[in-house]
N, C-alpha and C positions, 0 to 999 in steps of 0.2 A: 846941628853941631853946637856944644856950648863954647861962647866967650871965654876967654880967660877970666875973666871976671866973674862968671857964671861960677865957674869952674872955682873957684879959689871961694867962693860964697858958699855953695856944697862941699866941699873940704872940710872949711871953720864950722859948718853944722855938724858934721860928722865927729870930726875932736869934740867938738863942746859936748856930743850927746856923748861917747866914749868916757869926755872928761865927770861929767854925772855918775857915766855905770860905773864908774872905778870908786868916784867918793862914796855911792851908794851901796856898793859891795865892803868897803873898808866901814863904814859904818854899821852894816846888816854883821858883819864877821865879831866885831870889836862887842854888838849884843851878846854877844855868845863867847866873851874872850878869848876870840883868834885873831891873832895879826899876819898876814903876810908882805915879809917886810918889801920884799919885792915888785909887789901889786903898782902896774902902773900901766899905763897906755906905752905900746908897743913904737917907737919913734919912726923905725923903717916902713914900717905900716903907715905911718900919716901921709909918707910924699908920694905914695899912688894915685891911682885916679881910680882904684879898685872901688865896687861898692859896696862890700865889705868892710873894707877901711875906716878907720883903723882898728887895729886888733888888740884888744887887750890880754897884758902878759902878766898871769898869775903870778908868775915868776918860785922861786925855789924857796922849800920849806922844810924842817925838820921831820923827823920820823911825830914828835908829839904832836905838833902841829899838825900833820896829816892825819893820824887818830883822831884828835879832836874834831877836826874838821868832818873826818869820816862819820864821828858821833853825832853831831850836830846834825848833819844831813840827815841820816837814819831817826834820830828821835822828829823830826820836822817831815818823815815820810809816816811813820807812826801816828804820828799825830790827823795823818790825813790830810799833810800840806802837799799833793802831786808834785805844786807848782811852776 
């Protein structure tokens, strides 16, 4: 069984990597001029013990914004990026 201290150490690892994929997706999107303005780490998600957690939340976007998005993705499958 972990420590609370264990416990609150794997936590703040899990936010910080979260906190990366979120800057890394906002940057990857922002290449291809998409913004989601909503894109953030999901806050209810941080205070589980889940290990999953935390979740990141795309959060809501326009009809153009989803096109684009949608385009984005398909030219980068085209392209022969699976990924």
């Amino acid at each position: 069984m972990m420590t609370t201290m264990e416990r609150r150490r794997a936590t703040e690892g899990r936010v910080r990597a979260a906190e990366d994929a979120v800057a890394r997706l906002k940057e990857g999107l922002s290449g291809v001029g998409i913004t989601l303005p909503s894109l953030r780490i999901d806050p209810v998600s941080c205070a589980g013990n889940e290990p999953a957690a935390p979740l990141v939340d795309l959060g809501r976007c326009n009809l153009d914004t989803a096109l684009r998005l949608s385009a984005a993705l398909e030219m980068q499958r085209q392209a022969g990026h699976d990924g």
